[in-house]
C-alpha positions in Angstrom: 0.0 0.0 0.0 1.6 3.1 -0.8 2.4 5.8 1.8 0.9 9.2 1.5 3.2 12.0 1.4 2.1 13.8 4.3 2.8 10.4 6.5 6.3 10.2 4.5 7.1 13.8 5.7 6.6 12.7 9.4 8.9 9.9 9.1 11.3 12.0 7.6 11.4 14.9 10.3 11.3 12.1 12.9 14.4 10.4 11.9 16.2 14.2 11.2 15.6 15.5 15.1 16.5 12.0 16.3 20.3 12.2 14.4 20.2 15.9 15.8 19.1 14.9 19.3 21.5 12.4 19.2 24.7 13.8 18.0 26.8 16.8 18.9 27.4 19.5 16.2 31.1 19.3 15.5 33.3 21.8 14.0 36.3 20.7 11.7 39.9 22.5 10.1 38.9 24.7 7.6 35.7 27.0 7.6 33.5 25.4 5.0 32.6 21.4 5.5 31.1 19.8 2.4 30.8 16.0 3.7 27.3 16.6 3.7 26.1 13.5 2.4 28.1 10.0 2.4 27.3 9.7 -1.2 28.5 13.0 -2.2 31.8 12.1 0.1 32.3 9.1 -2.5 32.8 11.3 -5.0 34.8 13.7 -3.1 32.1 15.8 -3.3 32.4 16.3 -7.3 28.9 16.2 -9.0 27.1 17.1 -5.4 25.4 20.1 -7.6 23.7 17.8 -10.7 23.3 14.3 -8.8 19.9 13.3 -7.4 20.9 9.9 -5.9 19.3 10.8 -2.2 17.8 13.8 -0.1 21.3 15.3 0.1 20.4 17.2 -2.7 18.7 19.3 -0.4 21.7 20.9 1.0 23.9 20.5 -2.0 20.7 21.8 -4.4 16.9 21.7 -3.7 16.4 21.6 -7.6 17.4 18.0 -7.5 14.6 16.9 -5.1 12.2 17.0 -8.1 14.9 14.1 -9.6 13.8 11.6 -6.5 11.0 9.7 -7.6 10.1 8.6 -4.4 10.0 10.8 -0.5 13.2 9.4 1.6 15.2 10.1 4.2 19.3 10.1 4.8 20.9 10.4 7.8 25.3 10.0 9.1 28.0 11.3 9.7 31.9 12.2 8.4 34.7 11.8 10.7 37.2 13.7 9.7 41.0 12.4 11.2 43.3 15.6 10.6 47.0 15.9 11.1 48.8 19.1 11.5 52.5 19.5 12.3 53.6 22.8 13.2 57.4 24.0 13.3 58.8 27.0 14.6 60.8 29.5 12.3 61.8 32.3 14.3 59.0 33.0 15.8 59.5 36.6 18.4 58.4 39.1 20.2 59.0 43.0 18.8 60.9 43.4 21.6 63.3 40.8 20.5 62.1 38.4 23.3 62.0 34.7 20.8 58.4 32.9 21.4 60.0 30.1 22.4 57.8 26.4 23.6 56.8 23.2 22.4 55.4 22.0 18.7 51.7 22.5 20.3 51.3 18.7 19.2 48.3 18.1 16.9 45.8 20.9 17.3 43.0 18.8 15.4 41.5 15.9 17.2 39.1 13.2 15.2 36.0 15.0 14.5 32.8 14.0 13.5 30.2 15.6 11.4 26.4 14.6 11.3 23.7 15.1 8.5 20.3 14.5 8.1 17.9 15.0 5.0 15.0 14.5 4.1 12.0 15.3 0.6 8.9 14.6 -0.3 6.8 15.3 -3.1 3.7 16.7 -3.0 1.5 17.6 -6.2 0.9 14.4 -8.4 5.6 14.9 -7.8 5.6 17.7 -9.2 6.1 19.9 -5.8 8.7 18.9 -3.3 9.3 19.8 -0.1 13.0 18.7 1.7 14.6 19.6 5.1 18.2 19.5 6.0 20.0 19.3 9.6 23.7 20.0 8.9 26.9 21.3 9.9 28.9 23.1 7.3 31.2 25.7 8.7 33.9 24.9 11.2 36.7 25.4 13.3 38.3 23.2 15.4 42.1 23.7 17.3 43.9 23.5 20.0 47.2 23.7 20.7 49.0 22.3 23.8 49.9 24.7 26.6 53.1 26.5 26.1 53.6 26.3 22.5 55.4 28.8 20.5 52.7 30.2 18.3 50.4 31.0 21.7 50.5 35.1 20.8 48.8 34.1 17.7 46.0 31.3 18.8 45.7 29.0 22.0 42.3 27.9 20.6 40.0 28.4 18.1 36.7 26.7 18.1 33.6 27.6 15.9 30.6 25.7 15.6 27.7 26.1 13.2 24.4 24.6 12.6 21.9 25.2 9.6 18.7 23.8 9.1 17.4 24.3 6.1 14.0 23.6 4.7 13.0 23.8 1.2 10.9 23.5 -1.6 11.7 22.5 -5.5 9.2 22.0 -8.4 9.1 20.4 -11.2 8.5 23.0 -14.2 8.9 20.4 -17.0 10.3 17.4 -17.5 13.9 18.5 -18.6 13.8 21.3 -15.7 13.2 22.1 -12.6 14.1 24.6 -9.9 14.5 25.1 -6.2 15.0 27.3 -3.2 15.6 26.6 0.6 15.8 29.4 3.6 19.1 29.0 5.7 19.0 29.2 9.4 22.3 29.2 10.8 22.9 29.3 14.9 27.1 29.9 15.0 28.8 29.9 18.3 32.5 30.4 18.7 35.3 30.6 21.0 39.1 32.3 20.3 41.5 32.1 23.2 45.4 33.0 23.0 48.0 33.9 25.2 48.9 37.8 26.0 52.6 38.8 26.5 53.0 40.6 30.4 56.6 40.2 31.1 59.2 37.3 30.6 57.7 34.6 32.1 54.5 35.2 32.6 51.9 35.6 30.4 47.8 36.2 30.6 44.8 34.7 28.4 42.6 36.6 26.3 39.7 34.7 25.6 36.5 35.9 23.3 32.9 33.4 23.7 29.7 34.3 21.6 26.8 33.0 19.7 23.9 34.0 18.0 21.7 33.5 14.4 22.0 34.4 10.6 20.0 33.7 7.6 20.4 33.4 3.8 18.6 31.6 1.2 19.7 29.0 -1.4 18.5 28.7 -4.8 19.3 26.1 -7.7 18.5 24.7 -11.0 18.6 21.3 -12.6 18.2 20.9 -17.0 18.1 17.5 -18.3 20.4 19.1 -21.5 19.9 15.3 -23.5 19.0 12.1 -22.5 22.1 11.1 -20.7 23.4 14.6 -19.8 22.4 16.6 -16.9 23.4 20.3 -16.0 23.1 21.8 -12.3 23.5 25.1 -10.7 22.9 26.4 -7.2 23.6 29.5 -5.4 24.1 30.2 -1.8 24.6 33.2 -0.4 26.5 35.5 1.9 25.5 35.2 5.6 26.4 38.0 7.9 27.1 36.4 11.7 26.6 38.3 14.7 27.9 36.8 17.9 26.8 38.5 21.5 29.0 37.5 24.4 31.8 38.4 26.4 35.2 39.2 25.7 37.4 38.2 29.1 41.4 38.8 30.1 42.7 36.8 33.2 45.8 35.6 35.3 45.8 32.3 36.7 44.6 33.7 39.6 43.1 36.9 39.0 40.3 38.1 36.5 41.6 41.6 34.8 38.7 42.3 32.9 35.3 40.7 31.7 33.0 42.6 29.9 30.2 42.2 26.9 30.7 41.7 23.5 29.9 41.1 20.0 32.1 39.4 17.4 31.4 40.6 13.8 32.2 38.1 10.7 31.2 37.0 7.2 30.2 33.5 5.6 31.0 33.1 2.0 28.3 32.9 -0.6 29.1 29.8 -2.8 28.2 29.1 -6.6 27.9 25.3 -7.5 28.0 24.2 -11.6 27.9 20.4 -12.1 27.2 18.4 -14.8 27.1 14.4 -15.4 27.0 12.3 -19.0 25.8 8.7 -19.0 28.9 7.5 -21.2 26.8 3.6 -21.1 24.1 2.3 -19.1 26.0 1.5 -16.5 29.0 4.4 -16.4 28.5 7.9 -15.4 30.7 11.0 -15.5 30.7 14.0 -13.8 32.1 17.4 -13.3 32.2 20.2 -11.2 33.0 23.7 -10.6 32.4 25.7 -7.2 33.2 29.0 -6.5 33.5 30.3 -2.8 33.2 34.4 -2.2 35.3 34.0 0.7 36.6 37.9 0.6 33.3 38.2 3.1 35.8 36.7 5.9 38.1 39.9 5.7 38.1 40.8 9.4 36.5 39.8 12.9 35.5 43.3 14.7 34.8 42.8 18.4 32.4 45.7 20.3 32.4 46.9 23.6 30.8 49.5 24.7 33.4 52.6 25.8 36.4 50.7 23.4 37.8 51.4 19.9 36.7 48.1 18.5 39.3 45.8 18.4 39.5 44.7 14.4 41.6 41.4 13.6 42.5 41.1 9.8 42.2 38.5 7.9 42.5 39.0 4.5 40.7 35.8 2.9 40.7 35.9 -0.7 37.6 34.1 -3.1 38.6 30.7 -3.6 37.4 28.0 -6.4 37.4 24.2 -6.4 37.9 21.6 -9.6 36.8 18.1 -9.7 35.9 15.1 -12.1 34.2 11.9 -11.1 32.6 8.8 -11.9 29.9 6.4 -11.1 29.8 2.7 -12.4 26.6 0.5 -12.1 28.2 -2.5 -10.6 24.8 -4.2 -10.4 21.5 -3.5 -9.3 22.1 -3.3 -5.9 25.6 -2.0 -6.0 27.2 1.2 -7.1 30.9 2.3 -6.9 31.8 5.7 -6.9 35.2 7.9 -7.4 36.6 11.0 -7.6 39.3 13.5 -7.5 39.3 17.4 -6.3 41.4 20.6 -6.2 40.6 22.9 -3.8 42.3 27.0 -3.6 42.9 27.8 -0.5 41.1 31.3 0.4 44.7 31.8 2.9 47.6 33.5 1.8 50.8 33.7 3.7 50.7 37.4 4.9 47.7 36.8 6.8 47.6 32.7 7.4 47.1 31.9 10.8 48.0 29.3 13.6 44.2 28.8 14.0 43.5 27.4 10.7 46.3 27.0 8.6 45.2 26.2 5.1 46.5 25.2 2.2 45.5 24.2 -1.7 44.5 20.4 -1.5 44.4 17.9 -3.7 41.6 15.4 -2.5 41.1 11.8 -3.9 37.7 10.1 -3.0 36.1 6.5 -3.3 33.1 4.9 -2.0 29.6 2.5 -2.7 26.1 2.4 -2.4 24.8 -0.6 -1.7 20.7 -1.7 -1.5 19.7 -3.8 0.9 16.4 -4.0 -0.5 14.0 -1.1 -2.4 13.4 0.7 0.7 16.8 0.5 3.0 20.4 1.8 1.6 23.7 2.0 2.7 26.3 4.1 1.6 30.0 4.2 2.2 33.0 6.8 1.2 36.9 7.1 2.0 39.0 10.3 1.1 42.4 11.3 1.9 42.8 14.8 1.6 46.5 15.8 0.7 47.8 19.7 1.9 50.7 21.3 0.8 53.2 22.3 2.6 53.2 26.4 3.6 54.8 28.6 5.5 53.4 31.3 8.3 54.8 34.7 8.6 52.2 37.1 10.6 52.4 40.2 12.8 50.0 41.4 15.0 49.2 43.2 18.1 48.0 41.0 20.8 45.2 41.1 22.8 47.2 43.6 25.3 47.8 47.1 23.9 50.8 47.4 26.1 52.6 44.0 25.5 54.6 43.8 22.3 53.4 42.4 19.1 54.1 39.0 18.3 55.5 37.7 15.0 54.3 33.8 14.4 57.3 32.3 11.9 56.7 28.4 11.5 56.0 26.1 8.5 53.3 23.9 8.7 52.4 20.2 6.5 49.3 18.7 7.0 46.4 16.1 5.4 43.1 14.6 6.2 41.3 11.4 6.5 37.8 11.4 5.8 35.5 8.5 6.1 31.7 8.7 5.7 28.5 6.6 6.6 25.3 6.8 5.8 21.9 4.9 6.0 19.1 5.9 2.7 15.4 5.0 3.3 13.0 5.3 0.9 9.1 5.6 1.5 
C-alpha cells in the first residue's frame, strides 16, 4: 500500500531530530565542511550540484529533489581524522624576546560531522518539499599549553548549525528549480596567550553566539537524454555573535566585559554536470566558487572601546573536480573522484588557528541496497595539503605588550570517512 506524502514527511522529520538529538554538532579545520552526504563524500564531493541519488540534494541543491521519484530520508556522519605538524621558524616578540615552547602537538582531534535530509513530493511529484539538519562551517584547534605560536591562537573553536527547509518543483520534464531558507545558529570561541613580562603571560579569551539567515536557490536541465546540467547558489551570511570578551591571570580576572564578534560566511556558486557515457557508467564534473573575501576581518564591540579589528585578509577561492559512477549491479554502485581545492589563505595573513592550504583530494566509495526501501552508503578520502609557511604580525590582545610575530611552517592532510543509512518511502 503506498504511503501518503504527508505520512512520509513525518517519518522524515522524525528520523532528522532524532540524528540531531542524538549527536553533537562538531566543528572541523577549515571554515567550509562539504561532507554533507556519504554519497557525495564518494565522490569527493564532485557532482554534489547535478546528482539526485538521495535527499542530500537538499543541502547541496533543492532543484534535484524534483529528480527523487520517491520521499526518503538520509541520515550519518563524516569523521574527519586531521594531522597538523607545526614548526617553529623564528617566531619573536617585537621586543626581540624569541616565542620560544613546544610543537603544540596536533591541534585537530578526530571529528565528526552529522547530517540529516529529508524530501517529499507533494502535487501528483511535481512539488517537493526537503529539510536539511547540517553542519557546514567549522573550526576546530587547540594547541598544547606552552607552545610557540600561543601570541597568535591558543584555541580556536567555531561551531555552526543550519537547518534548512525547502521546496523544489518540477517545471517540465527536462527542468526544474529550487529554493531553501538558511537558518544558521554559530557559536565560537578564540582564546590566546597575552605577553605581560618574561615569564609570565595572561589569556585573552573571546565566547559568543547568535543566528543568521540566507537563502539557497538552484537549477537542474536535463540538456539530453544522458546529460544533466546543475547550478545552485548560496549566499552570503552576515554572523553576529553576542558575548563576552574576558582577560585573566591564573589567579586573577583583569577584565570581563560584553561583547559582539562581527564576521562574514561566504556565498558559494555550484556548476555540475554528469553524462551517461553507457548504461552502467557515469561521469561527472564540477566547478564551485566560494566568495570567501566576506571573511576579511572579525571586529569585536564593547561599549566605551575602539573596536578591536583582527585582519584576515581571505581571498575568493574555487574548487575543480571530475568523477565517476559505475553501475556495478542492481544493488551496487561504486563511486570515485578527484578534487582541487584553492585555499582562500595567503601567507601574509595565514594563521596558527586554521592554517590552510591548496589540496588535492582523492575520494572512493559504494552504495549498496539492501532492498528497495533501506540503503547503505560508504566513502573514504584522503585529503592531501601542501606544505606552507606562516609569517604574521600582530598586536596582541594587550595594547601594552609587544606584538608578536608567528614564523613556522606547517604540513598537513586529512582522512575522511563517511556513513550513511538511505530510506525510501
Amino acid at each position: 500500500m503506498p504511503h501518503s506524502p504527508a505520512k512520509a514527511t513525518l517519518r522524515a522529520v522524525a528520523l532528522l531530530w532524532i540524528v540531531i538529538a542524538t549527536t553533537q554538532p562538531a566543528a572541523a579545520n577549515g571554515f567550509y565542511v562539504s561532507t554533507q552526504s556519504a554519497s557525495a563524500v564518494g565522490y569527493a564531493t564532485v557532482g554534489s550540484a547535478v546528482l539526485a541519488e538521495d535527499a542530500g540534494v537538499v543541502f547541496y541543491n533543492p532543484a534535484g529533489m524534483a529528480a527523487l521519484g520517491r520521499a526518503q530520508a538520509t541520515a550519518g556522519s563524516a569523521l574527519l581524522v586531521p594531522r597538523i605538524a607545526m614548526s617553529n621558524r623564528g617566531s619573536a616578540l617585537s621586543d626581540g624576546t624569541p616565542a620560544t615552547g613546544n610543537d603544540g602537538g596536533n591541534p585537530i582531534g578526530p571529528t565528526l560531522i552529522p547530517y540529516a535530509h529529508a524530501a517529499t513530493p507533494v502535487l501528483d511529484r511535481r512539488l517537493w518539499l526537503g529539510f536539511s539538519a547540517t553542519a557546514p562551517f567549522g573550526l576546530a584547534s587547540k594547541y598544547a599549553d606552552g607552545w610557540f605560536g600561543r601570541y597568535d591562537s591558543q584555541k580556536a573553536e567555531l561551531r555552526d548549525i543550519a537547518l534548512m527547509p525547502g521546496v523544489a518543483y518540477a517545471m517540465a520534464d527536462w527542468l526544474s528549480v529550487g529554493a531553501n531558507l538558511i537558518v544558521e545558529r554559530a557559536s565560537a570561541e578564540l582564546t590566546q596567550a597575552v605577553h605581560i613580562a618574561p615569564g609570565l603571560d595572561a589569556r585573552s579569551e573571546l565566547k559568543g553566539d547568535g543566528w543568521a539567515y540566507g537563502v539557497q536557490v538552484g537549477v537542474r536541465v536535463r540538456l539530453t537524454p544522458g546529460t544533466q546540467l546543475g547550478l545552485s547558489y548560496r549566499s552570503r551570511m552576515e554572523h553576529r555573535l553576542d558575548g563576552r570578551a574576558r582577560l585573566s591571570l591564573p589567579a586573577m580576572v583583569l577584565s570581563d566585559q560584553p561583547g559582539r564578534a562581527s564576521f562574514g560566511l561566504p556565498s558559494i556558486l555550484r556548476a555540475g554536470v554528469s553524462h551517461d557515457v553507457t548504461d552502467a557508467l557515469t561521469l561527472l564534473g564540477e566547478v564551485d566558487w566560494y566568495g570567501w573575501r566576506a571573511f576579511d576581518e572579525l571586529r569585536v564591540t564593547q561599549a566605551g572601546r575602539a573596536d578591536a579589528v583582527t585582519p584576515y585578509g581571505y581571498r575568493n577561492s574555487f574548487a575543480l573536480g571530475l568523477g565517476a559512477r559505475y553501475r556495478w549491479s542492481d544493488d551496487l554502485v561504486l563511486r570515485g573522484g578527484v578534487q582541487y581545492i584553492r585555499t582562500p589563505t595567503a601567507t601574509p595573513l595565514r594563521t596558527t588557528s586554521n592554517p590552510d592550504a591548496d589540496t588535492y583530494g582523492v575520494g572512493g566509495g559504494f552504495g549498496y541496497a539492501f532492498s528497495d526501501r533501506l540503503s547503505l552508503d560508504a566513502a573514504v578520502n584522503y585529503v592531501f595539503a601542501e606544505t606552507v609557511g606562516i609569517d604574521l604580525t600582530r598586536p596582541t590582545a594587550n595594547p601594552a605588550a609587544p606584538a608578536a610575530s608567528i614564523r613556522a611552517r606547517t604540513e598537513s592532510g586529512t582522512w575522511v570517512g563517511a556513513l550513511g543509512l538511505r530510506y525510501t518511502f
